[in-house]
Every structure is written in C-alpha cells, then in structure tokens.
C-alpha positions in Angstrom: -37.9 63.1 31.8 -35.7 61.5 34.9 -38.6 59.7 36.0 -38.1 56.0 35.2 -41.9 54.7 35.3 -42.1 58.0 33.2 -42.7 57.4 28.9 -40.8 59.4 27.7 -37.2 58.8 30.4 -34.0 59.5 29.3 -30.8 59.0 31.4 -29.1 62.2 32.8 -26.4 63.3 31.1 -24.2 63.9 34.4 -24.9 59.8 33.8 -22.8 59.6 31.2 -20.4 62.0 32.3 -19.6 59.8 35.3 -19.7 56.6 33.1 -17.1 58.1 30.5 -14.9 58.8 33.6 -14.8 56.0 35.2 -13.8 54.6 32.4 -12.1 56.3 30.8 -9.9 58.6 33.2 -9.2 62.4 34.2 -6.8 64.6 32.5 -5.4 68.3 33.0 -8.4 69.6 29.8 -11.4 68.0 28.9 -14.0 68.9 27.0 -17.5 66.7 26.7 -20.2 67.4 23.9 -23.7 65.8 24.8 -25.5 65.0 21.4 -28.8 63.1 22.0 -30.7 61.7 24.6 -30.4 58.2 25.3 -33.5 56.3 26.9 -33.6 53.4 29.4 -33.6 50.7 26.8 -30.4 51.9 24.8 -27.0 49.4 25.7 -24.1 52.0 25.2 -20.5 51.1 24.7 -17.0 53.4 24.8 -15.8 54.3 21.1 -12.1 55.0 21.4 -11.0 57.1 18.5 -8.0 57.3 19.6 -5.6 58.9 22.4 -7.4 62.1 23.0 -11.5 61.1 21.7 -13.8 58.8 23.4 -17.6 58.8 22.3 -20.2 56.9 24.2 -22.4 55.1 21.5 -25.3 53.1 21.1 -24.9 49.4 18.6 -25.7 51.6 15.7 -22.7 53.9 16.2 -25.1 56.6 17.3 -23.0 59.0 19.5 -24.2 59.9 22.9 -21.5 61.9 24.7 -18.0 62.8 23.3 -14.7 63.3 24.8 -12.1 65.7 23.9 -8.7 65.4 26.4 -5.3 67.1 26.3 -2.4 65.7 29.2 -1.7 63.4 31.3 -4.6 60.9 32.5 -5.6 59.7 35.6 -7.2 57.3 36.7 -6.6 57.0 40.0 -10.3 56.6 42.0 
C-alpha cells in the first residue's frame, strides 16, 4: 500500500507524523490518533482547534491525524 505506481497507495502515517511536526512543533506530551488513510490524490491542510489540538484534514474536514499536546512547544529544528 506504500507503493506509489500501486492502486490502492496511501501515504504512511509516520508521513503525517512528520508533517504535523514540522509544523506544528514539539512539546513535553503528545499524543497522535491516526484515523483514515489518506491516498496520493488527497490535498491536506492543519486544523487548529485550538492551543493543545491540531488535526490534519482533507477539504471536506475529513480528519487524518490528530494531535493532543500538554507544555511548552518547540519548534526549534
């Protein structure tokens, strides 16, 4: 399923986990919930819920990963 010239590809979720980081930051407790599968056609964007939840999402709102955080965030590369 990680095999792009593959039908039925999805992008790996340690994909996303490094996409919601880089964006998004570090902190002292995290917690990520993967929810679908998201194939090479899907555009994503970052939902910010607020302080502490971030959600990657597809145009629909269809959520992706999620991010829980608690402390101080860094995002220092």
């Amino acid at each position: 399923i990680h095999d792009e010239d593959s039908k039925r590809f999805c992008v790996p979720g340690d994909l996303l986990f490094a996409v919601l980081l880089s964006q998004e930051g570090i902190s002292q407790s995290m917690r990520f919930d993967f929810s679908g599968m998201v194939g090479d056609n899907k555009a994503l964007s970052i939902d910010n819920k607020c302080e502490k939840h971030s959600s990657l999402v597809d145009d629909n709102g269809k959520e992706y990963l999620h991010m829980t955080r608690e402390g101080d965030v860094s995002k220092d590369p």
